[in-house]
C-alpha positions, 0 to 999 in steps of 0.5 A, spaced: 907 523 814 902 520 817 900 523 824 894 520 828 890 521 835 886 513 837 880 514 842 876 508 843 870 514 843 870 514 835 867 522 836 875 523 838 879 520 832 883 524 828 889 525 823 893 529 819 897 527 813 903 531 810 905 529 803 911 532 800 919 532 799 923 528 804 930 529 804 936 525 808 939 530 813 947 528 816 949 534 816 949 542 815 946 547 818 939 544 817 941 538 820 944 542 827 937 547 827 933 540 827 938 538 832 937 543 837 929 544 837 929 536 839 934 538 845 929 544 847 923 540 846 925 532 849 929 532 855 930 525 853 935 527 848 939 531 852 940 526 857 942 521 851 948 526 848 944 528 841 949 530 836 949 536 834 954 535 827 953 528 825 947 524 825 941 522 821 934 526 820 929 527 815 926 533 813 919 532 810 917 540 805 910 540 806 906 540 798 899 539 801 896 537 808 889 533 809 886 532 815 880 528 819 876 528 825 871 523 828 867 529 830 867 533 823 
């Protein structure tokens, strides 16, 4: 997983990549906490009616994180 922030101040670039196991999430409990973080955090996706016990989302266990900054 590739995370970045663009500035057209290069000094201000930066990213974060993630490698690990990614697993397909339809159910479950996993499924439901993942579920319930995006309801508190985006009230987007509670307007939308998100829901709780079916659905799609992918969980990504981090095995090494690297990162980058302009300013380093």
């Amino acid at each position: 997983m590739v995370i970045d922030e663009w500035s057209e101040d290069w000094s201000r670039l930066r990213h974060v990549i993630i490698q690990g196991e990614a697993q397909v999430l339809t159910s479950g409990a996993d499924y439901r906490h993942g579920v319930e973080l995006l309801l508190a955090k985006y009230e987007q996706y509670r307007r939308m009616g998100l829901d709780r016990e079916d659905g799609v989302m992918i969980k990504v266990t981090p095995a090494r994180v690297t990162h980058w900054s302009g300013a380093a």
